[in-house]
N, C-alpha and C positions, 0 to 999 in steps of 0.2 A: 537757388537761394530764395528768388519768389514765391517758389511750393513749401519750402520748407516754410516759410512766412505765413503761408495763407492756411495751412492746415493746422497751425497756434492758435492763429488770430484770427479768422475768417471776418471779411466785411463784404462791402456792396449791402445787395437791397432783395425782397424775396420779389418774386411776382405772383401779385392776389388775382385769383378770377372772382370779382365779384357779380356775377352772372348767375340766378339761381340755375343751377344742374349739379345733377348726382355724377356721386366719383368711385368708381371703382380701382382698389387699390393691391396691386399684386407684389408678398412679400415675407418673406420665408423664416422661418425661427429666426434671430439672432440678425436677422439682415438692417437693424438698424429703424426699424419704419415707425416705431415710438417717437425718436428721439428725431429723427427729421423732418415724421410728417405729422402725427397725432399731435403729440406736444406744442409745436410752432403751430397748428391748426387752433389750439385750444387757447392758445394767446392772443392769436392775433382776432378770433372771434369774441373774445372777453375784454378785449382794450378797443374795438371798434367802437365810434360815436352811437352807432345804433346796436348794441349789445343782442346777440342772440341767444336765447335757449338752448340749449344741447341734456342728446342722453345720450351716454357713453360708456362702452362695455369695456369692463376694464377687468380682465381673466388672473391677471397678473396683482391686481389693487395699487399698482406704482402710479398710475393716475390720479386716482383720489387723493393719495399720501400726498402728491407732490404739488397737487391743484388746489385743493379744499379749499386753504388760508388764502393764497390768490385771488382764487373764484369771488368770495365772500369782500375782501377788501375793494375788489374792482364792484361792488355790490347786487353780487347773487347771493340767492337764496340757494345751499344746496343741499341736497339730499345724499344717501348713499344706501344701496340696496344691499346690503353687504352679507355675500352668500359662507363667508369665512369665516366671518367673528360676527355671529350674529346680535349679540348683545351693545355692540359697536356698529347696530342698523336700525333705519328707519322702517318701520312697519308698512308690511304692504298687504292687504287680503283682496285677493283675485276676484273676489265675490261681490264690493263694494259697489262697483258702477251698477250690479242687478238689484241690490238693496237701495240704493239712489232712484234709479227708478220706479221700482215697488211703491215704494213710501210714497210720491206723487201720482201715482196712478199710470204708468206710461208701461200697461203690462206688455204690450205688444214687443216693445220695444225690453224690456227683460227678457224675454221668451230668445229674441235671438243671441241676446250677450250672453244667456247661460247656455243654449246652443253652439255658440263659438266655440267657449269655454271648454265645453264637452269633444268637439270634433277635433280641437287644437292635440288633447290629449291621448283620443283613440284612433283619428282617424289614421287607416294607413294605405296608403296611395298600392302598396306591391299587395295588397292583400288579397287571393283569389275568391275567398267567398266573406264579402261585405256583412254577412249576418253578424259575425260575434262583436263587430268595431260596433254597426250599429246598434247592437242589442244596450252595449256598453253607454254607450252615448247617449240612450233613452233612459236609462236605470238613475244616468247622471240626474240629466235634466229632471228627473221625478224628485231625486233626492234634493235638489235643490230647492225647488218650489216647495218639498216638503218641510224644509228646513223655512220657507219664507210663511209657509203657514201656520206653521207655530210662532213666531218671530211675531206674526200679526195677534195671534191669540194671547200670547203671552206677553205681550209689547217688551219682546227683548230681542231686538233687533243686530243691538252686538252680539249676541250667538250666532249670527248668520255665517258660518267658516265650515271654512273644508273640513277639519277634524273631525268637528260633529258631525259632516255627511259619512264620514268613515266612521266612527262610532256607532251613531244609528244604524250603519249598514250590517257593522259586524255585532251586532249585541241583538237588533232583531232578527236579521238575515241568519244567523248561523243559529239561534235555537226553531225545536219544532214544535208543532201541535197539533191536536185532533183537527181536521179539515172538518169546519163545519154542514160541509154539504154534502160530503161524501164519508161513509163511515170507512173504519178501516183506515183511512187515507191520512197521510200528516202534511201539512203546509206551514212554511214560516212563518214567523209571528209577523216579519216586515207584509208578506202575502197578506194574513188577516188584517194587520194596519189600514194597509191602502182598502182591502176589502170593505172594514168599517169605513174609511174617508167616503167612497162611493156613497153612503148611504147615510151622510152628512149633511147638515145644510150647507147649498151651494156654494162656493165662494168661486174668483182667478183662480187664486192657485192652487185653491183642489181642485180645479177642473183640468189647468194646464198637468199637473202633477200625476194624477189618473190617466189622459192620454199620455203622458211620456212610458205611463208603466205597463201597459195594457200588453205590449211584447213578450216581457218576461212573467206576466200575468199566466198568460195561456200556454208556455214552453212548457214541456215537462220537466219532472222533477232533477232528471241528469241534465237536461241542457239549462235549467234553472239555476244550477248550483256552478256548473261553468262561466255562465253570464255571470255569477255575485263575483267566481272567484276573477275572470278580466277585469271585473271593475275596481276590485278592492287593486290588483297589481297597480293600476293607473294612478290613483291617489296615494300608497302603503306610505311615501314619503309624509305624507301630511299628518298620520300618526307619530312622531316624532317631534318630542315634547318642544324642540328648540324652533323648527319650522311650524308646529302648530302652535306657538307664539307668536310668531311674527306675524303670520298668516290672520292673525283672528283680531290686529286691530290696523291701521287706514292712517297714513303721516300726509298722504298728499292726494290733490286732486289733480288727476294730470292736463286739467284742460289751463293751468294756473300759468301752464311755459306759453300759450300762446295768446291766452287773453287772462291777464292778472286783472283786472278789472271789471266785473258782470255782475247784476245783480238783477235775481228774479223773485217776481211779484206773483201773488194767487189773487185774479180777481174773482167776482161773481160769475155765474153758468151763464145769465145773460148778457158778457160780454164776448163770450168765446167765439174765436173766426171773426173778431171785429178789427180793425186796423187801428191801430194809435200814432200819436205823433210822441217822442219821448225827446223831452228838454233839458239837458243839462244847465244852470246858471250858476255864476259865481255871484254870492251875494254882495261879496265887499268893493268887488268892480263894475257889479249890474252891469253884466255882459253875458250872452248865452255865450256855453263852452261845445256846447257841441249837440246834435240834432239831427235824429233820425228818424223812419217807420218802420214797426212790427208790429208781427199781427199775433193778437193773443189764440195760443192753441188750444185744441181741442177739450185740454184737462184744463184750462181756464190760467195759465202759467205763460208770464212774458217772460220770455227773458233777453237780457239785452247787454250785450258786454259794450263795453266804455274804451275809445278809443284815448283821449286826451287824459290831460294829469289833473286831479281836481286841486284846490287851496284849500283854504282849511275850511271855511263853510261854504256851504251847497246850499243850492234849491232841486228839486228834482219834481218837473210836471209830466204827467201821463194825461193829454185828451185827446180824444175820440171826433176830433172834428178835421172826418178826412171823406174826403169822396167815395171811398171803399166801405165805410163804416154806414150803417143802418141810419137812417135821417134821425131817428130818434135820441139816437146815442150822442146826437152830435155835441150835446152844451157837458156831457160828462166829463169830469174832470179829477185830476188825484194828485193831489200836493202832496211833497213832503220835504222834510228841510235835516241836514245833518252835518257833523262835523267830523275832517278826519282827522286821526290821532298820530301823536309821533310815538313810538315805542323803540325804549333802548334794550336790547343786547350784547351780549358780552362772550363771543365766543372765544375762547383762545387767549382770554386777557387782554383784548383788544375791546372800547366800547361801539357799536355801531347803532346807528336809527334807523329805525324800516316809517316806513307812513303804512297804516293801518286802516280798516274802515272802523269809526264809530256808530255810535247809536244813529240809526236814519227813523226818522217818526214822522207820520202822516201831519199833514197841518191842516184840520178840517175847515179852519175860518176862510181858505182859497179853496177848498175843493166841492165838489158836487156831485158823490157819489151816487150810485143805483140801491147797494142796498150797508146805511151805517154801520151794522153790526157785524158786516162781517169779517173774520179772520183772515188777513191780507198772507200770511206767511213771507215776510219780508226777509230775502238774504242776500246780503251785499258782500262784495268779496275783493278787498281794494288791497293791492301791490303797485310799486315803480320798478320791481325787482323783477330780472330775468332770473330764468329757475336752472339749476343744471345737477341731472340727476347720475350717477356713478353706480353703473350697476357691475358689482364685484362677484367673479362665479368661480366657486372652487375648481379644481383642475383635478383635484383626486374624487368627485362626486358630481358627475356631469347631468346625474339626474336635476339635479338643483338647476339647474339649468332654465327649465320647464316654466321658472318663475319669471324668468328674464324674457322670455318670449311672450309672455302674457302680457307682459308689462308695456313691450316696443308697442305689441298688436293692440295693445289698449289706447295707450297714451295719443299711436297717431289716428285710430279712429274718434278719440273724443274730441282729439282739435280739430280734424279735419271736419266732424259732421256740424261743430260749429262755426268755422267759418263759411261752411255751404249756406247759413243765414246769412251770415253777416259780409257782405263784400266778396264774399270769398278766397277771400285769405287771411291769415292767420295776422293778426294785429302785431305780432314778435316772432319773426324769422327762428325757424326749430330746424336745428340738427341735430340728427341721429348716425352719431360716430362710431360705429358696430367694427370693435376689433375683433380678431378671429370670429367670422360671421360664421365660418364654417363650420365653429364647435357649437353653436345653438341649434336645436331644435327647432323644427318647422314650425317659422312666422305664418299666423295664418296670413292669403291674401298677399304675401308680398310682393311679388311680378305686380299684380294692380297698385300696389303703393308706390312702386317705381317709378308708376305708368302716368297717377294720378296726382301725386305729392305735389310735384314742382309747383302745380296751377296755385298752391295754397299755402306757400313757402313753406314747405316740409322737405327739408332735404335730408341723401344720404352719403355719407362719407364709409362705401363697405369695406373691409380690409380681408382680403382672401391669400392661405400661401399659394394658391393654385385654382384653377378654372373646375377642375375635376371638384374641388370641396364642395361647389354650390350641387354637384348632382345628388349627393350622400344624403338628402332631407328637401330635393326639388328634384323635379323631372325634366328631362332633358328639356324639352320646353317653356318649361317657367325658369330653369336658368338661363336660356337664351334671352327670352323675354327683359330678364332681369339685367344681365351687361349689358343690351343693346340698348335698355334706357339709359347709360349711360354715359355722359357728354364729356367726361373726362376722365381716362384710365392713366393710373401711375404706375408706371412698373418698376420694384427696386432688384429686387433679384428671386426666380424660383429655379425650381429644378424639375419640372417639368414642362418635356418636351409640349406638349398640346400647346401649353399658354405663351413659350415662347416661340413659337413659331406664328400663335395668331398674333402675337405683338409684334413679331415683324414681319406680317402680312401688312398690320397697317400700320405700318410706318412707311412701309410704301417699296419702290423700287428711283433706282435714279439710271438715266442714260450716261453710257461711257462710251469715247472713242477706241476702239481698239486696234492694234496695229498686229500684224501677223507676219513674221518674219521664215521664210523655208529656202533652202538649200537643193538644189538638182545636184544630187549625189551621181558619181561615175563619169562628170565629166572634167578635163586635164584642169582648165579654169572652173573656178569655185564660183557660182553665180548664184544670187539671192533674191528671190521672189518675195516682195512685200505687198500685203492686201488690205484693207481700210474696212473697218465694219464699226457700225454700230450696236451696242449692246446694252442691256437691261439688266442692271448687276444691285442687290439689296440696300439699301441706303447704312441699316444693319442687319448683321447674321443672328441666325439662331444660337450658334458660338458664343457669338460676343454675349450675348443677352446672359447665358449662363455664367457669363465670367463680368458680370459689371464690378467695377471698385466701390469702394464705401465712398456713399456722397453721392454716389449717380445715382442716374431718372432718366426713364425716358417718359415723356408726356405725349398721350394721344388725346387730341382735340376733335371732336366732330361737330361740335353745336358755336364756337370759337368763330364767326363769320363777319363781326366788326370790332376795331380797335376802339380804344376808349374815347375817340374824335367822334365816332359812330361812321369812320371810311369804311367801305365795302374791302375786307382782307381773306387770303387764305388759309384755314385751318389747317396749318404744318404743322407736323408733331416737331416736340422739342428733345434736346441732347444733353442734359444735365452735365457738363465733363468739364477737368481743368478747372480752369478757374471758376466756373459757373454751376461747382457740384453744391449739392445742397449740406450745410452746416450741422451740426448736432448740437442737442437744447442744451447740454453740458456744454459748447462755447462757446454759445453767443446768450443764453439764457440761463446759466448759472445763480444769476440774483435774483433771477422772477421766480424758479421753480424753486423748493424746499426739496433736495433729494434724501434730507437727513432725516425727513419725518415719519415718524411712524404712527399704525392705527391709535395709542394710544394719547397720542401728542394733539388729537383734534377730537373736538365737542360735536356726537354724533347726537341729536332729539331721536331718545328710544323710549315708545310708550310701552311697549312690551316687556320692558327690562322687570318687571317686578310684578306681571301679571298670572295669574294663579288661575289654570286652566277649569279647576274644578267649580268658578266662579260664574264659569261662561258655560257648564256644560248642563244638560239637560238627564234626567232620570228615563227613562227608554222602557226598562223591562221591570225591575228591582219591584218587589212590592215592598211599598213605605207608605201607612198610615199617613206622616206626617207632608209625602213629599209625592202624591199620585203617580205613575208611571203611566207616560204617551200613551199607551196601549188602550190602559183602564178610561182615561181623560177620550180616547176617541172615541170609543164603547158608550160612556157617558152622551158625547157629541152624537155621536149616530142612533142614538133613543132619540132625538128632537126630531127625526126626521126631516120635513120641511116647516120647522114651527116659523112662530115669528121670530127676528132675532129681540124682541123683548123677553123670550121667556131667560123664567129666573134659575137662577141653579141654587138647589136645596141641597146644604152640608148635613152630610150626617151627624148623630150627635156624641156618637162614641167609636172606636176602633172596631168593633166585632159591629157595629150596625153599617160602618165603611164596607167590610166583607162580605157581608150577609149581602148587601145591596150590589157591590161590585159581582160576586157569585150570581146572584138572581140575573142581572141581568144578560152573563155573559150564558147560564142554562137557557134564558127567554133565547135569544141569539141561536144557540143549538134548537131547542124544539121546532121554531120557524124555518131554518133550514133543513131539519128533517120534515116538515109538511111538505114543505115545496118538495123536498125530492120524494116524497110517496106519489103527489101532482104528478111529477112528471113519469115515475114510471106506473102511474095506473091511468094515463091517455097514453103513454106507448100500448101499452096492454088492450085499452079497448080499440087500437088501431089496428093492432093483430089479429084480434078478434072478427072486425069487420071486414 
């Protein structure tokens, strides 16, 4: 009658480990692990006094449906990457952290995020001859910075998307033309592109862009057209009108889950590599809030995330009077004073208020700069809100997928390499709740995230139906690497033997008395020999593992080494059974979760929903008086030679003197490369000779 009772109405209490360590989580179609472990995961971290971040993969979309409105009341900000109903998602382009950097100068550091970028999609680990991945990989990175260098020329920075690298690729890449240097010979128009950038004034990213291309530069013309067509396979998704929507505008910054609060400053050249003291004050309690040192970088940019909560007006000092800093710098000084704003929302017909940042403005009558006039680039970035992002992946289109890997691999390199500043840990506890981890595409880096996370409260909660999933997209190695990081495995039920056999490897063995009972057969009396042994018999079988009931768990602890008194205890793994099996969020969470909602039932912020590709794309080949084509424009650019960048550019004054001029120069172009090539075969010739 008690069971019958306790499987209606389940009570008692859960046990939280709040210790940071990663969980690896084993458990099969249908086996329940939403509803026991995801779900009650996402509660109990949402109703915590100190509220975490989370990003959570959600294949199914029954997470967001059921979370969204919860999320947001308990007050999060949330997102949803929604690879289903893409019109019901928040814009994401993969491309955004290399254009952040761009724009302030940090090329070094774009050069490896669009190499990430690149290797995430071609690299492949079984591949015997590395050439075509790599050839793939550099074609990218060109096209990227090629896309950033027009974005500079043209200051249209929102163009910067995958589309357009596939666009550009196939609208230059696929037509030909006379090879200027060789007669006879035909080369792509994208070859002559890059050919004219070389002979451009310098810039980053036509330098970086020219080395990524120089590979496919020199291939011949068959292994030319191989490398275009790998590369175009890798991105072909991004041609498709709904993903290259989403793709081409930016809902979030991911650094916002672990420091909502940051705001960086451009000083002068002559403060760079100086140390500052940075002063938060509250003006209406004339109390400093909070007070740190950094030191301004090399592009002359502080930046500084804000631990504490501000009130409504600020003071904000930056001086340079620190033992680190140049004695001259010492009396320099930069005020400024703001206030934050309360902003209401209304999602769902509910009203909510976020605090916002306002206007922050310099207050020259406290400060004593180096030099008045210059342009500070002030961006302050104020939340109280933990962020929690839902990334939804179609299950009939696992390509899409590709974008949810970017995302994980972006999101924890952008927190983590900020916290590497600041304390070293992330100011707001992040988890990353990766259901079926096993259907993603290779995270780059993950084994090191495993490795490295914890130090910077980055945790992960991975959900596998089996051990064998993690090898399908990691090598044996980096999935070892990957469980062994972690500190607590749940098992609910698989069907493979491997995993369950390692789960009851460690769970261990227990000692039994054994008694052995035998009979001396043949003689008139019946006499019995009994013998005494000790024996080492599984605590459980690999049997039982395959047959658990709904509600059971077994839990493997290895990092578990004191109780919450901080006593010295032994990490036993635990036996979820009877009365102590774990609950489903349909009976004991019923009122928290919404299971009747649907994607239409919740307010998603989609900038894409109404955005018109043709807006953001660029002219490539097309001859148009009214609208130049890249080609003719770098034609143009590569007559400057090495001018000054003051020279002026002179419009033509009518359509046929456009042609006339555009033709001249592009015959000037052929004649110069036919001297050079008579140059060079008439010193072969007099080397023959000699």
């Amino acid at each position: 009658m008690l069971i019958k009772f306790y499987d209606k109405f389940p009570g008692g209490t859960h046990g939280i480990d709040q210790t940071t360590v990663n969980t690896m989580i084993y458990g099969i179609t249908r086996s329940g692990k939403g509803q026991t472990i995801i779900l009650p995961l996402i509660d109990i971290l949402s109703r915590a006094f100190k509220k975490c971040s989370m990003f959570v993969n959600d294949p199914k979309s029954e997470l967001y449906k059921m979370g969204t409105i919860l999320l947001r009341l308990r007050g999060y900000r949330v997102f949803v990457l929604n690879l289903q109903k893409m019109s019901k998602s928040m814009s994401y382009n993969p491309l955004q952290i290399i254009i952040n950097y761009t724009k302030k100068g940090y090329y070094d550091e774009a050069q490896q995020e669009a190499n990430r970028l690149s290797t995430a999609i071609y690299s492949n680990d079984n591949e015997k001859d590395p050439f075509w991945s790599n050839s793939s990989i550099n074609l990218l990175n060109a096209m990227i910075f090629s896309q950033l260098d027009l974005a500079e020329r043209h200051n249209s920075w929102n163009k910067v998307t995958m589309n357009n690298i596939y666009k550009q690729l196939t609208e230059m890449g696929d037509q030909e033309m006379p090879d200027p240097l060789i007669k006879g010979k035909t080369i792509s128009k994208l070859t002559f592109y890059f050919d004219q950038m070389s002979k451009a004034p310098t810039s980053e990213f036509r330098e970086m862009a020219l080395q990524a291309f120089q590979q496919s530069r020199f291939a011949g013309s068959e292994t030319h057209r191989s490398i275009y067509a790998g590369m175009m396979a890798g991105i072909k998704m991004y041609q498709q009108r709904d993903i290259a929507r989403l793709t081409s505008m930016n809902s979030i910054d991911f650094r916002d889950a672990g420091f909502p609060r940051r705001i960086s400053i451009r000083f002068p050249e002559q403060l760079t590599f100086q140390t500052a003291n940075v002063i938060w004050r509250d003006i209406k309690a004339n109390k400093t809030i909070e007070k740190k040192t950094q030191e301004v970088d090399e592009h002359g940019y502080l930046e500084v995330p804000l631990k504490e909560k501000l009130n409504t007006k600020y003071q904000l000092e930056v001086n340079f009077d620190h033992k680190l800093t140049e004695e001259k710098y010492y009396k320099i000084k930069y005020v400024y004073s703001g206030k934050i704003m309360r902003k209401a929302t209304v999602p769902n017909n509910f009203k909510l208020f976020k605090k916002v940042a306002g206007k922050i403005s310099p207050d020259s009558s406290l400060s004593n700069v180096v030099e008045p006039e210059f342009d500070q680039q002030i961006e302050f970035t104020y939340s109280e809100q933990p962020v929690a992002v839902f990334f939804v992946t179609p299950p009939h289109n696992p390509a899409y997928n590709q974008l949810v890997s970017f995302a994980i691999d972006q999101s924890f390199n952008q927190i983590y390499n900020m916290a590497l500043g600041n304390e070293g840990k992330s100011y707001i506890r992040t988890h990353f709740i990766i259901d079926e981890g096993g259907q993603l595409p290779k995270i780059q880096d993950l084994p090191t995230k495993f490795s490295i996370g914890l130090g910077s409260e980055l945790l992960f909660d991975f959900v596998l139906q089996n051990k064998g999933q993690l090898r399908i997209h990691y090598s044996k190695e980096e999935a070892e690497t990957i469980i062994s990081n972690c500190g607590n495995t749940l098992y609910i039920l698989s069907k493979d033997l491997e995993t369950v056999k390692e789960i009851s490897d460690e769970v261990g063995n227990t000692t039994v008395n054994m008694i052995n009972r035998s009979t001396t057969p043949g003689m008139s009396t019946a006499r019995d020999n009994l013998s005494n042994s000790r024996e080492g018999v599984k605590l459980i079988t690999p049997e039982e593992l395959l047959r658990l009931k709904t509600g059971e768990m077994v839990v493997v602890r290895s990092t578990a080494r004191t109780d919450v008194k901080n006593r010295i205890i032994r990490a036993n793994p635990i036996f979820d059974t009877g009365r102590t099996r774990l609950p489903s969020a349909w009976q004991f969470l019923y009122s928290t979760f919404d299971s009747k909602a649907t994607a239409d039932d919740i307010c998603i912020e989609t900038p894409h929903k109404r955005l018109k590709l043709s807006d953001i794309s660029y002219n490539y080949v097309k001859d148009d008086f009214s609208n130049k084509n890249e080609i003719d424009q770098m034609v143009e650019l590569s007559s400057r030679g090495n001018q000054s960048e003051d020279y002026e550019e002179t419009m033509p004054i009518s359509e046929e003197e456009y042609k006339d001029m555009v033709a001249a120069m592009k015959r000037k172009h052929e004649l110069e490369s036919q001297d050079q090539t008579r140059s060079m075969v008439d010193s072969m010739l007099d080397i023959q000779i000699s």
